[in-house]
C-alpha positions as CSV (number, residue, x, y, z in Angstrom):
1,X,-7.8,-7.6,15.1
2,X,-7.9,-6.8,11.1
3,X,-8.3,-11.0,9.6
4,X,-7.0,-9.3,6.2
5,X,-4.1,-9.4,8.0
6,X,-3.1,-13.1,6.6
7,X,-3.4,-11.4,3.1
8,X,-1.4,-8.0,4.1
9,X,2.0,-9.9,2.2
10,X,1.9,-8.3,-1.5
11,X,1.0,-11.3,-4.0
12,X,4.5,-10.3,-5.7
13,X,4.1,-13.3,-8.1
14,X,0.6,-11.3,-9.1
15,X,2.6,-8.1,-10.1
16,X,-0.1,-7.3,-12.7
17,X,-2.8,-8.2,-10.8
18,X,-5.9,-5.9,-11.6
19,X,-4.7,-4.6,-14.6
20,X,-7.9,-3.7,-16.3
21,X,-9.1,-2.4,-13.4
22,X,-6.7,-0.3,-12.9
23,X,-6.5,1.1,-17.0
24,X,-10.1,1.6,-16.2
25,X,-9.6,4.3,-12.9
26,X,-7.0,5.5,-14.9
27,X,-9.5,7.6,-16.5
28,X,-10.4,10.1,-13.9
29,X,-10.0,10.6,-10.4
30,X,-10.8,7.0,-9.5
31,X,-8.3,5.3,-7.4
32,X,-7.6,1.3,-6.6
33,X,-5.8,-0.9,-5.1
34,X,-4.7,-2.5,-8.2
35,X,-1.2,-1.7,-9.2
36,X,-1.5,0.9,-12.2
37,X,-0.7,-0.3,-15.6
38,X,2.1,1.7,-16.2
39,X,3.9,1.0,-13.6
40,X,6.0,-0.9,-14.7
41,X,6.4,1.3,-17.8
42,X,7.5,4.1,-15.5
43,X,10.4,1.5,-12.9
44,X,13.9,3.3,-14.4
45,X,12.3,6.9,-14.1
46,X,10.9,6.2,-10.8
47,X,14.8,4.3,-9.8
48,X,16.6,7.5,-11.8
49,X,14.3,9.7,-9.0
50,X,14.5,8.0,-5.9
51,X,18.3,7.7,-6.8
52,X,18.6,11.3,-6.7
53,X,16.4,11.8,-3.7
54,X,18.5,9.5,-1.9
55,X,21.5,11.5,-2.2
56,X,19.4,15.0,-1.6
57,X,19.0,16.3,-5.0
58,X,15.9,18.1,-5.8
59,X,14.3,17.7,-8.8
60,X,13.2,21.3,-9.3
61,X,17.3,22.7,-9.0
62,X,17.9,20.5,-11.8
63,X,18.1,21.7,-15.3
64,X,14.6,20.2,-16.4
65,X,15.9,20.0,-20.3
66,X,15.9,16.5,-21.1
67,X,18.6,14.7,-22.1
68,X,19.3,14.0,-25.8
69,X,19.9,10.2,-26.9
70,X,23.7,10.9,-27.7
71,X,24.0,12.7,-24.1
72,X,22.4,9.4,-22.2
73,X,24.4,6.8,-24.7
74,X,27.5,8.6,-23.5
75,X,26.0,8.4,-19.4
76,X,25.6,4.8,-20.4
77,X,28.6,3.9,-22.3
78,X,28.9,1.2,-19.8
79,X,26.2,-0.8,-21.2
80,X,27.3,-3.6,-23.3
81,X,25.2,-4.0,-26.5
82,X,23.5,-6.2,-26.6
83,X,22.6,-6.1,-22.5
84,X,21.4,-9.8,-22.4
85,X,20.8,-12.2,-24.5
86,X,17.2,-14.6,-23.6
87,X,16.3,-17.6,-26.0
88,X,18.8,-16.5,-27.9
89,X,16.9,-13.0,-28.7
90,X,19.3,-10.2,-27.7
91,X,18.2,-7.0,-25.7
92,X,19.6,-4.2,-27.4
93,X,21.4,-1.8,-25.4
94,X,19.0,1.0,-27.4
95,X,16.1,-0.4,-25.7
96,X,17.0,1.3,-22.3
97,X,18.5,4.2,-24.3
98,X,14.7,4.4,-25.8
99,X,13.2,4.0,-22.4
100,X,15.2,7.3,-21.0
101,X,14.3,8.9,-23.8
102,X,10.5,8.8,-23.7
103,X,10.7,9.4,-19.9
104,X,12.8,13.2,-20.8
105,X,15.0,12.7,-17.9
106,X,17.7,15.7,-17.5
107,X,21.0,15.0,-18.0
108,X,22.1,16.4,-14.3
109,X,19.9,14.1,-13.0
110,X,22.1,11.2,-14.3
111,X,25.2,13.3,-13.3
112,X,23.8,13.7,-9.9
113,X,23.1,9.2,-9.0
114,X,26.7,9.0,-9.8
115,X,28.1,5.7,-11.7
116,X,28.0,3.6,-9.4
117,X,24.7,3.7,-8.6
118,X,23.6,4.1,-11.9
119,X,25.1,0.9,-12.3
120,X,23.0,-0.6,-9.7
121,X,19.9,0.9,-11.3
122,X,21.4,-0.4,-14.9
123,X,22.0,-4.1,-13.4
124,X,18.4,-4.3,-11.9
125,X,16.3,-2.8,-14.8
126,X,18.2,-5.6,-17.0
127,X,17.4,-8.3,-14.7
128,X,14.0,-7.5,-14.6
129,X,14.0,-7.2,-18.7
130,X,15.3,-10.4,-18.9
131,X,12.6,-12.2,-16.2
132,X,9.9,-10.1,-18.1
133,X,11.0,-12.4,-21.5
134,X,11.4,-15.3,-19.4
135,X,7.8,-14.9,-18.4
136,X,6.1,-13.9,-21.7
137,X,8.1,-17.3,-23.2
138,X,6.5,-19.3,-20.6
139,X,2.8,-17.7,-21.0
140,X,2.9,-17.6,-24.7
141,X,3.9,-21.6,-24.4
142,X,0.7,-22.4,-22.0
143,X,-1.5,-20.5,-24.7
144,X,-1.6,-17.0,-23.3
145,X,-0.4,-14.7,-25.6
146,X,-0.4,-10.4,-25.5
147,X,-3.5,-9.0,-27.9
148,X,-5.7,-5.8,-27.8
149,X,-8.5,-8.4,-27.8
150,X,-7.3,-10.1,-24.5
151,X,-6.8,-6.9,-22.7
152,X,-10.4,-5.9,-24.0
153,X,-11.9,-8.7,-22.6
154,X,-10.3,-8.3,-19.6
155,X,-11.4,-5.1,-19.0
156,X,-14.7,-5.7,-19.9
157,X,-15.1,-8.6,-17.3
158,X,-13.8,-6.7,-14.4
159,X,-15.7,-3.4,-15.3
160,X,-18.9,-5.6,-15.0
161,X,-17.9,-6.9,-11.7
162,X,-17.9,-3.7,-10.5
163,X,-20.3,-1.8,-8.3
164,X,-22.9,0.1,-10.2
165,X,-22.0,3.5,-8.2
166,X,-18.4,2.6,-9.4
167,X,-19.2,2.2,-13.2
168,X,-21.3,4.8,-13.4
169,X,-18.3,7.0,-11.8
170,X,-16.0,5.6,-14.4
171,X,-18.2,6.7,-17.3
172,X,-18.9,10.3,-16.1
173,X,-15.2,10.6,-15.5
174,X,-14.6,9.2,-19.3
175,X,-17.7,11.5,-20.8
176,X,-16.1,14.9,-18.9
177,X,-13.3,13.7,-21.4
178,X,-15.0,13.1,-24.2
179,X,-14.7,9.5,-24.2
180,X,-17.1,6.5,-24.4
181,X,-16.3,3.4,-22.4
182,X,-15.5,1.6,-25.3
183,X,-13.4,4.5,-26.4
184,X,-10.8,4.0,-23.3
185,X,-11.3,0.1,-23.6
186,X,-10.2,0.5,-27.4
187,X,-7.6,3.0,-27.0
188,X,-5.9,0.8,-23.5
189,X,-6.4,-2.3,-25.3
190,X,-3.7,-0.8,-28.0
191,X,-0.8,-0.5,-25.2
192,X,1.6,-2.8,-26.2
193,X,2.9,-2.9,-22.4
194,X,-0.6,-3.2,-21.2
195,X,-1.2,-6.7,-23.2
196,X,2.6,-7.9,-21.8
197,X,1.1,-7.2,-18.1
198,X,-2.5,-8.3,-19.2
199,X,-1.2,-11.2,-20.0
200,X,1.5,-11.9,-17.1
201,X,-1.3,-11.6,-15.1
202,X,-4.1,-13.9,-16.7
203,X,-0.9,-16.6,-16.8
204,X,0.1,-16.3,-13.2
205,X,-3.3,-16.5,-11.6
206,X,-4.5,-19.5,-13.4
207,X,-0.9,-21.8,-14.3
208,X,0.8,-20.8,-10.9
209,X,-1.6,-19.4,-8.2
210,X,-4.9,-21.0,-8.6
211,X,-3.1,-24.8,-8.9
212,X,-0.8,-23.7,-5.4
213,X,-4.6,-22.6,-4.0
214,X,-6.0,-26.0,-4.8
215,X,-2.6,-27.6,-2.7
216,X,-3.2,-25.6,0.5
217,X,-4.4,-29.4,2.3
218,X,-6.6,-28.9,5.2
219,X,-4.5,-29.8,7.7
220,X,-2.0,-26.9,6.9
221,X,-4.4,-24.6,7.1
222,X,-5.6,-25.9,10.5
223,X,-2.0,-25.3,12.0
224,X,-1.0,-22.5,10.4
225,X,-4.2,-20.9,12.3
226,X,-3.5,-22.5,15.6
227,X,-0.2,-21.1,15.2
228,X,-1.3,-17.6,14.3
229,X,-4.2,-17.7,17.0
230,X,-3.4,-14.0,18.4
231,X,-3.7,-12.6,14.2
232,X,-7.9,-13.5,14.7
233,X,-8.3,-12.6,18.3
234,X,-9.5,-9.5,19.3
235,X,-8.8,-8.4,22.9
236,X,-11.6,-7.1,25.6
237,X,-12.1,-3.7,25.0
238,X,-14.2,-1.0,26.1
239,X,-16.0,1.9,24.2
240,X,-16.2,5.4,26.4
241,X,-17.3,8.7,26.5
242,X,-15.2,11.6,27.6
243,X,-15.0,15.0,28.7
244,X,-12.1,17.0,28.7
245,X,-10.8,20.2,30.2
246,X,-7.3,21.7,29.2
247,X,-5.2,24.1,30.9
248,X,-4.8,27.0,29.0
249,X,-1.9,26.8,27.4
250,X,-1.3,30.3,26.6
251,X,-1.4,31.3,30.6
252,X,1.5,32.2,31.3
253,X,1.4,30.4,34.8
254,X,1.3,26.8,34.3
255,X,0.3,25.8,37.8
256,X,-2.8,28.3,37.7
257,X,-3.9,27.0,34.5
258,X,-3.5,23.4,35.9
259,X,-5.4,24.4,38.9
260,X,-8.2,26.2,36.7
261,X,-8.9,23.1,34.6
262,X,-9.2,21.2,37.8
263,X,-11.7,23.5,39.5
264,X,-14.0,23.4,35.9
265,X,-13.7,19.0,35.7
266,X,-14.4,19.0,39.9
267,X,-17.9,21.5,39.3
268,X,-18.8,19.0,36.0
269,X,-18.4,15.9,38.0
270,X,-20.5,17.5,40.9
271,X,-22.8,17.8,38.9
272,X,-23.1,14.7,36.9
273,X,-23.3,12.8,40.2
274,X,-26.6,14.9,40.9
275,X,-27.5,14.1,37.2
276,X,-26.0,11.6,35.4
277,X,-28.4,12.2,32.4
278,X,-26.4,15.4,31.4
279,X,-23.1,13.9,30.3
280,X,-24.1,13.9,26.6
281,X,-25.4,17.9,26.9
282,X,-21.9,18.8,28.8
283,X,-19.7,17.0,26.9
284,X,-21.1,18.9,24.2
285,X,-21.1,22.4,26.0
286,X,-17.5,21.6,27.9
287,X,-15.7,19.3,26.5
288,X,-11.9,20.5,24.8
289,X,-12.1,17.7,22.5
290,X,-13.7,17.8,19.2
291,X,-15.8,14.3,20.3
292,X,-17.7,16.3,22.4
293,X,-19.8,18.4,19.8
294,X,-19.0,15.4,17.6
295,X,-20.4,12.5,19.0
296,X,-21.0,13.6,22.6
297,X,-17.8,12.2,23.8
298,X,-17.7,9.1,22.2
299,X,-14.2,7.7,21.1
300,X,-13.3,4.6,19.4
301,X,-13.5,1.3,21.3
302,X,-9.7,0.2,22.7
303,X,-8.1,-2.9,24.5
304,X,-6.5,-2.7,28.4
305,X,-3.3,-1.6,26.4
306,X,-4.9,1.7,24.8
307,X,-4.5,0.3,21.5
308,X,-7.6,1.3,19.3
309,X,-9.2,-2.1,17.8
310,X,-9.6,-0.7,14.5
311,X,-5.9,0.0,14.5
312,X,-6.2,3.6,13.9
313,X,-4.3,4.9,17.0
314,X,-3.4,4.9,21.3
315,X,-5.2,5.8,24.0
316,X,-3.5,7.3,26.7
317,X,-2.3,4.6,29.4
318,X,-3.7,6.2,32.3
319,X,-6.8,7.2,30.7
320,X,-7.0,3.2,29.4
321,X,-6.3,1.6,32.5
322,X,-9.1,4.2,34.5
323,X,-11.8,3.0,31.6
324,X,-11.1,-0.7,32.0
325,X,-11.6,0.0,35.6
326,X,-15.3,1.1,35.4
327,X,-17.6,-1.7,36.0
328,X,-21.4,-0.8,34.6
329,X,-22.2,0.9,31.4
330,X,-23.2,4.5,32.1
331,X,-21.0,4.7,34.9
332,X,-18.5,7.4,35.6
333,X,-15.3,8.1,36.5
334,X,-13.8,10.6,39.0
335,X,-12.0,13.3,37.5
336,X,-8.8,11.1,35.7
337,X,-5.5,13.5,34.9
338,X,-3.5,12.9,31.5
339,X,-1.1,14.3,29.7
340,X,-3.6,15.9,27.6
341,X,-5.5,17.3,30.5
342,X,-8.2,16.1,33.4
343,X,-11.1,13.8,31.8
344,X,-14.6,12.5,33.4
345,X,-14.7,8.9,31.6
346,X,-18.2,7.3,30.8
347,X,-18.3,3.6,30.1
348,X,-20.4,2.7,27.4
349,X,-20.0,-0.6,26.4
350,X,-17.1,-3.2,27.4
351,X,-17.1,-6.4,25.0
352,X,-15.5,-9.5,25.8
353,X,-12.0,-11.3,23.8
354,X,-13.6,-12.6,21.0
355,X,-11.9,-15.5,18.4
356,X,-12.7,-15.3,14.8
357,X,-13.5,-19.1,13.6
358,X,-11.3,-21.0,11.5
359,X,-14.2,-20.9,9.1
360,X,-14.6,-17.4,8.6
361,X,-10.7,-17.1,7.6
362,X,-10.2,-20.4,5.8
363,X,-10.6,-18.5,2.4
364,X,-8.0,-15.9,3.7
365,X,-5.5,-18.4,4.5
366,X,-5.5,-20.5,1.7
367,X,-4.9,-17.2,-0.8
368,X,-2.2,-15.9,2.0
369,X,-0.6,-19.8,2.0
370,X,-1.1,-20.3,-1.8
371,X,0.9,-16.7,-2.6
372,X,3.7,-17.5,-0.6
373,X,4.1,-21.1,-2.7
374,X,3.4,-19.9,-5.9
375,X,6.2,-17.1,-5.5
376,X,8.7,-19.9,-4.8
377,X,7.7,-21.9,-7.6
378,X,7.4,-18.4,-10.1
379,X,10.9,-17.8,-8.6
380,X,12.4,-21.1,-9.3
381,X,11.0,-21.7,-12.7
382,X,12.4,-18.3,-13.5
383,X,15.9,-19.2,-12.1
384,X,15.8,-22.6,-14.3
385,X,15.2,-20.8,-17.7
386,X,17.9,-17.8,-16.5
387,X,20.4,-20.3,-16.4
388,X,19.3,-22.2,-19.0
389,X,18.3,-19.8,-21.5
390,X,19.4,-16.3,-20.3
391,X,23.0,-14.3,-20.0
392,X,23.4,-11.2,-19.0
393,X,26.8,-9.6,-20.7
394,X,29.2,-8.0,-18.4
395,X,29.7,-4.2,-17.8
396,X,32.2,-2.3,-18.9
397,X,34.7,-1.7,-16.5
398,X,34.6,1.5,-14.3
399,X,36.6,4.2,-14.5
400,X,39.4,5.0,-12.1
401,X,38.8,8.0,-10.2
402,X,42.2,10.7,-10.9
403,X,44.9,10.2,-8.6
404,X,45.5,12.7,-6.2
405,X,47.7,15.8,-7.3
């Protein structure tokens, strides 16, 4: 059992989580985990896309050209202008027109969504303008407020918190560009959108999630991991050797082949039971599978169920249920038939159903608990000021599709 599990629910409140981190992979090759910074710059290209994907289209039989700003005003005609309307600041119907733009979309692929999903793409990329405002009017009124010097800093702290192996990857991948550390620091930090998500993030952490953190009680935690017991329990399991022979599947009898392999696993078990000690030297010699030259035989531990521990895969049933049957470590099986052919299993180690303490998951819980609450309080205090402080202006009406001739 994985205990990451109780943090495997996306910290959508934390949407720019990592953000200098991930401006500094950015650079190179580097991945992370971190959601990268432009992201969110890139949401109507990447809804425009997956739009057209939906319906079939392939990007590469579209006319590539990009659309000019007169040809996606007209696509959007729709639009009101202004869009919406927060703390009284509209949200000009150009700023999505811009967006377009700088992303050189083709016309055909606009052609291709179709209006009313376009409209759908239109009415969630202004909702999600508006909460942006929403949330930059209630960070910049608990002190945080978008600079090149905030994201700087930022990106400073978390580069130091890094690995050394990681930082020194970071700066090879900046020098094969000709680029200093501080060069990419300086030039990130200038990202207008950067400092917005900077920012979001700084806010949310420390006003919303760390204060729900310090309400997880105790108690809550207590029950919420009685009542998710099987989440830190990991189930008996064994850890085997194998040795496989395959029928040949290019015979063009499958009965002989099946016979064959049976005769070559029958004259390797007889001779295993005279000496045990070979298993490692034949598995190697006569094994099909790659685990034999690999790691002579030797497969990843698994439950009574097949299921691998680490959660990377199945065992076969039958081939499961004949492991769990061996008793001592460095016993064998007779020869055990499987889908994937006939197998001589070796027990190697079996390990008992083990339960992670409450201790060693506390921290786990409480960040997993503390997400979920301060979601529902980011959503609600966003809700408040929409309707408060927000309005979105209606579309245009759509046009009616030509009667039938």
């Amino acid at each position: 059992m994985n205990v990451m599990k109780f943090t495997g629910k996306a910290i959508a409140v934390c949407f720019a989580a990592g953000i200098a981190a991930a401006a500094l992979s950015a650079c190179g090759d580097k991945k992370t985990d971190a959601p990268a910074a432009d992201e969110k710059q890139n949401t109507t290209n990447t809804q425009a896309q997956d739009q057209a994907q939906a319906q079939g289209v392939e990007m590469q039989e579209l006319n590539m050209k990009p659309a000019s700003e007169a040809e996606i005003l007209e696509v959007l005609a729709f639009l009101p202008d202004p869009v919406a309307t927060v703390y009284g600041e509209p949200i000009a119907r150009k700023e999505i027109v811009d967006e377009f733009v700088s992303q050189e979309l083709p016309l055909e692929l606009f052609k291709s969504i179709g209006e009313e999903r376009l409209r759908q793409a239109m009415t969630k990329q202004i909702e999600n303008m508006v909460k942006d405002r929403i949330m930059l009017k209630m960070a910049e009124k608990a002190g945080y407020k978008p600079s090149a010097e905030f994201v700087a800093k930022e990106m400073k702290e978390e580069f130091d918190e890094l690995p050394e192996e990681e930082q020194k990857e970071i700066e090879e991948s900046l020098k094969a560009r000709g680029l200093t550390l501080e060069d990419h620091m300086k030039q990130t930090s200038q990202d207008v959108e950067i400092q917005k998500a900077a920012t979001l993030s700084k806010f949310v952490h420390t006003e919303i999630l760390d204060k729900a953190k310090k309400n997880v009680s105790d108690d809550v935690v207590k029950k919420f991991y009685e009542d998710h017991i099987e989440d830190v329990t990991t189930p008996e399991g064994v850890t085997v050797a194998h040795i496989l022979i395959q029928p040949d599947k290019a015979a063009e009898d499958d009965d002989k082949a099946d016979a064959e392999a049976k005769a070559k696993i029958d004259a390797i078990y007889e001779e295993l039971l005279k000496d045990p000690a070979q298993f490692d030297k034949l598995a190697q010699e006569k094994s099909d599978c790659p685990s034999g030259k690999r790691d002579n035989g030797k497969l990843p531990s698994f439950d009574k169920d097949g299921m691998m521990l680490d959660g990377s895969g199945a065992m076969d049933q039958t081939f499961a249920t004949a492991a769990f049957g061996i008793e001592k470590a460095g016993q064998i099986t007779k020869p055990v038939k499987t889908q994937f052919g006939y197998h001589i299993i070796k027990l190697i180690e079996k390990t008992p159903e083990d339960v992670v303490p409450l201790e060693k998951v506390k921290d786990k819980i409480v960040e997993y608990l503390a997400a979920e609450k301060a979601q529902e309080d980011l959503n609600k205090m966003i809700d408040d000021e929409i309707e408060k402080s927000a309005k979105i202006n209606d579309f245009a009406p759509a046009k009616e599709a030509p009667a039938a001739e």
